[in-house]
C-alpha positions in Angstrom: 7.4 -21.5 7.1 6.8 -23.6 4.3 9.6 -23.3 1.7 7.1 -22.7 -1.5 5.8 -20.1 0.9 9.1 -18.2 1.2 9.7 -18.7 -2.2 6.9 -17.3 -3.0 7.2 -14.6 -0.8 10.8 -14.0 -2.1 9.6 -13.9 -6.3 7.1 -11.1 -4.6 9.6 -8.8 -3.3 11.8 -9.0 -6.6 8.5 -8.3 -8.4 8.1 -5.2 -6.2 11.5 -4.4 -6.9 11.6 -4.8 -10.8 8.5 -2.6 -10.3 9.8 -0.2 -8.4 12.7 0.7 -10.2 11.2 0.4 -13.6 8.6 3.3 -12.3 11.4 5.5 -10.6 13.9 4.9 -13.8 11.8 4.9 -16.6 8.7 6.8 -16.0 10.2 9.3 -13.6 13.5 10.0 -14.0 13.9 10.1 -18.1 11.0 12.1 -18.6 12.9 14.8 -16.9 15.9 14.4 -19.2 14.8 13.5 -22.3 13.7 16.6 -24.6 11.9 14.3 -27.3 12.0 17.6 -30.2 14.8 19.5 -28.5 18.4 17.9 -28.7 19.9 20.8 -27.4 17.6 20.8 -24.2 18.4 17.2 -23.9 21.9 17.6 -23.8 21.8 20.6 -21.3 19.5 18.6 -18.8 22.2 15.9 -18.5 24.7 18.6 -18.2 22.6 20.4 -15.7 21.4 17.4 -14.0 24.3 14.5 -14.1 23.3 13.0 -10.9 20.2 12.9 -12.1 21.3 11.0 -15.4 23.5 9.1 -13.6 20.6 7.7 -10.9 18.5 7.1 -14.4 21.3 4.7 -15.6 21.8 3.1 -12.2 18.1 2.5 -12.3 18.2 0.6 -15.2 20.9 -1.3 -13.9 18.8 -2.1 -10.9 15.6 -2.8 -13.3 18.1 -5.8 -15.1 19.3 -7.0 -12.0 15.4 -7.4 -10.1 14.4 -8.6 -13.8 16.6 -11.3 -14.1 16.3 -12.6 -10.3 12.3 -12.3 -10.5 12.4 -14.2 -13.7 14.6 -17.3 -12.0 12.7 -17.1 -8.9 9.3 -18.1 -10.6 11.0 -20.6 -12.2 12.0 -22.2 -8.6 8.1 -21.4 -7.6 6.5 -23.1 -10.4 8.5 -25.5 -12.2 7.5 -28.5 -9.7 3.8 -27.6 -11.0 4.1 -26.6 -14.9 8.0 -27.0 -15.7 7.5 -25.8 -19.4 5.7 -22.7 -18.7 7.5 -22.0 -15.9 10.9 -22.3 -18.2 9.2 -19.6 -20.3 8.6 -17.0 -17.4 13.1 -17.3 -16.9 13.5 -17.4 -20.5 11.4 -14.7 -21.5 12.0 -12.8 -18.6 15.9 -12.7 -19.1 15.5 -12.0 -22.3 13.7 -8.5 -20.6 17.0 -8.1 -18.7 19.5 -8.3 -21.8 17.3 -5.5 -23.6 17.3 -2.7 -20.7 20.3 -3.7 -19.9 21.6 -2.5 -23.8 19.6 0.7 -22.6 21.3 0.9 -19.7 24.8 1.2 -21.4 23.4 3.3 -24.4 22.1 6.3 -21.4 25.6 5.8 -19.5 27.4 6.5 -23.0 25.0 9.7 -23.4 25.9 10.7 -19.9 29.9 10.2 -20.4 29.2 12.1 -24.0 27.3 14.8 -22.6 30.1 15.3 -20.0 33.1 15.2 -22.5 31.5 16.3 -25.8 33.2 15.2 -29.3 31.9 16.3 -32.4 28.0 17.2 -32.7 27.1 16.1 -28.7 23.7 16.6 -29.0 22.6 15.4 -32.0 24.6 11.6 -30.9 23.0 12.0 -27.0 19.5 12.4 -29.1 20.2 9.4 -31.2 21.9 7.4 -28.2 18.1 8.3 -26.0 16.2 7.9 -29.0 17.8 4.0 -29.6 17.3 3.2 -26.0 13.9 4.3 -26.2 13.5 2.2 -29.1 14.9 -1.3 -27.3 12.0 -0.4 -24.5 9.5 -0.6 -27.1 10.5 -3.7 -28.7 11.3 -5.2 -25.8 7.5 -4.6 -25.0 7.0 -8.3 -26.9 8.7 -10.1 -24.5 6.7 -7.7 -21.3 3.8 -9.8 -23.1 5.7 -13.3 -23.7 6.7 -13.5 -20.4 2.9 -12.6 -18.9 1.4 -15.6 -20.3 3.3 -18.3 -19.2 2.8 -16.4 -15.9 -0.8 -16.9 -16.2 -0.5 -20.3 -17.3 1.1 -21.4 -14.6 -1.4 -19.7 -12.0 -4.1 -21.9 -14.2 -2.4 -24.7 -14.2 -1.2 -25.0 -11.1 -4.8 -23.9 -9.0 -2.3 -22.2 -6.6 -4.1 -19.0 -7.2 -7.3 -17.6 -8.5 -8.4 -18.4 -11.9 -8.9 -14.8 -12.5 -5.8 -13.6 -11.9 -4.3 -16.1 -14.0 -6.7 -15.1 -17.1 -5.9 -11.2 -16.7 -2.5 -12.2 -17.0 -2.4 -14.5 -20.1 -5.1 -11.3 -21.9 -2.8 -8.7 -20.5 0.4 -10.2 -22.3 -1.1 -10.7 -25.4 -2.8 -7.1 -24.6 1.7 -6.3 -24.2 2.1 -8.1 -27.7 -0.4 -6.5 -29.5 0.6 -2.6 -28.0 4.1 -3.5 -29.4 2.7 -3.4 -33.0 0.4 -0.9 -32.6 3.4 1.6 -31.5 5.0 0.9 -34.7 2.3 0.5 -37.1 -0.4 3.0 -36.0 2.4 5.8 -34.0 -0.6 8.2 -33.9 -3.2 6.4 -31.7 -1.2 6.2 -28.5 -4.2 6.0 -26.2 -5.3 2.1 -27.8 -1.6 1.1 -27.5 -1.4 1.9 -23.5 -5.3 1.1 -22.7 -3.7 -2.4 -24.1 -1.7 -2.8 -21.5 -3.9 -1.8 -18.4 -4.8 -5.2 -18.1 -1.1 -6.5 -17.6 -0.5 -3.7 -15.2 -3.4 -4.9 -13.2 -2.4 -8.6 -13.6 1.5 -7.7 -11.9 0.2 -5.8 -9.4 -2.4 -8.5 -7.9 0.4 -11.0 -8.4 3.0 -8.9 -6.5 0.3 -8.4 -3.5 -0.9 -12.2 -3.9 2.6 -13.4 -3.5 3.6 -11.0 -0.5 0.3 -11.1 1.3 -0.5 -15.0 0.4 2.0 -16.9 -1.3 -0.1 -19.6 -2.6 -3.1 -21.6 -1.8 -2.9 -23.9 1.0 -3.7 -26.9 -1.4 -0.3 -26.3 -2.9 1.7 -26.9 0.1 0.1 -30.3 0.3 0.9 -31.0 -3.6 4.8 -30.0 -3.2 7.0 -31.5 -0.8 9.6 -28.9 1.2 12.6 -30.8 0.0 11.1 -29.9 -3.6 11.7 -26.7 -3.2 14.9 -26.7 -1.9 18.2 -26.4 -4.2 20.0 -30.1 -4.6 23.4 -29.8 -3.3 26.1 -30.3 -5.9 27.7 -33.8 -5.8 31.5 -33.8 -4.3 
């Protein structure tokens, strides 16, 4: 196998990953714990349900890790093609990993507090959920930064359809622009996540393209297999 094939095929399955967890951790399992009007209810569901908390925090732990490796890996797939977009993907993307991971500590905290309360417990594991879910949605700007040099590169490069490149660069400004709308218009929820439908159709066709395909053919021609192999430190 060509080498920009299995690294391809390698930045899909950490794609997969990221997307994996961030569905089980975020969507599924803090739902279930957080009690957005009810502190009280919040605290007793951590109580109640500490492995469940505890899975929620390793979850995020595994979002950071899968974000972080996805983020180098399509820097080794693209930077022989478009080396300053594909600088952007790693940058932006770690910048993703620092911000859950600052979530990540602020649910363990609400976990250890909610297990050995001091002072007013629930009103701190409210603020402690309430901060993380906060970094999430200001994080969302960087979701979006990272998505168009993505999509630049896919243009770019030709090593995958023009289409999906375009639905990538749209959905991260579509990211960019649901961050603001969050903040500055709080009561029209629906426009802020029919903003990002486009990006969530955009990862998904790039996870499949990467697994199922890799890249064009062409592309195997235009990059050499010692190109994508890591130079050996000098002794």
């Amino acid at each position: 196998m060509h080498p920009l094939i299995r690294t391809a095929r390698m930045t899909g399955l950490l794609y997969l990953g990221l997307a994996i967890s961030g569905v089980l951790g975020f969507l599924l399992i803090r739902p279930r714990l957080f009690a957005a009007d009810d502190p009280g209810a919040t605290l007793a569901n951590l109580v109640t349900h500490e492995s469940l908390a505890r899975a929620g925090v390793a979850f995020e732990l595994l979002i950071v890790v899968t974000q972080a490796l996805t983020a180098v890996w399509f820097y080794r797939l693209f930077r022989t093609a478009v080396p300053l977009a594909a600088g952007g993907i790693a940058a932006f993307g770690l910048v993703n990993a620092v911000a859950i991971l600052l979530s990540a500590a602020l649910l363990a905290t609400a976990v250890e507090l909610a297990l050995d309360p001091v002072g007013d417990a629930a009103a701190t594991v409210q603020l402690l959920y309430l901060i993380s879910g906060n970094l999430w949605g200001v994080a969302a700007l960087f979701f979006g930064l990272w998505l168009v040099p993505m999509g630049w590169c896919v243009l770019r490069s030709g090593w995958m359809p023009r289409a999906l490149g375009w639905i990538l660069v749209g959905g991260g400004i579509g990211y960019l622009l649901s961050a603001f709308i969050g903040y500055l218009a709080p009561g029209a929820p629906a426009l802020a996540d029919a903003l990002v439908y486009p990006a969530t159709v955009g990862e998904f066709w790039m996870v499949g393209y990467l697994l199922i395909r890799g890249v064009r053919r062409h592309a195997l021609d235009q990059v050499p297999p010692t190109a994508c192999t890591p130079t050996p430190a000098a002794s």
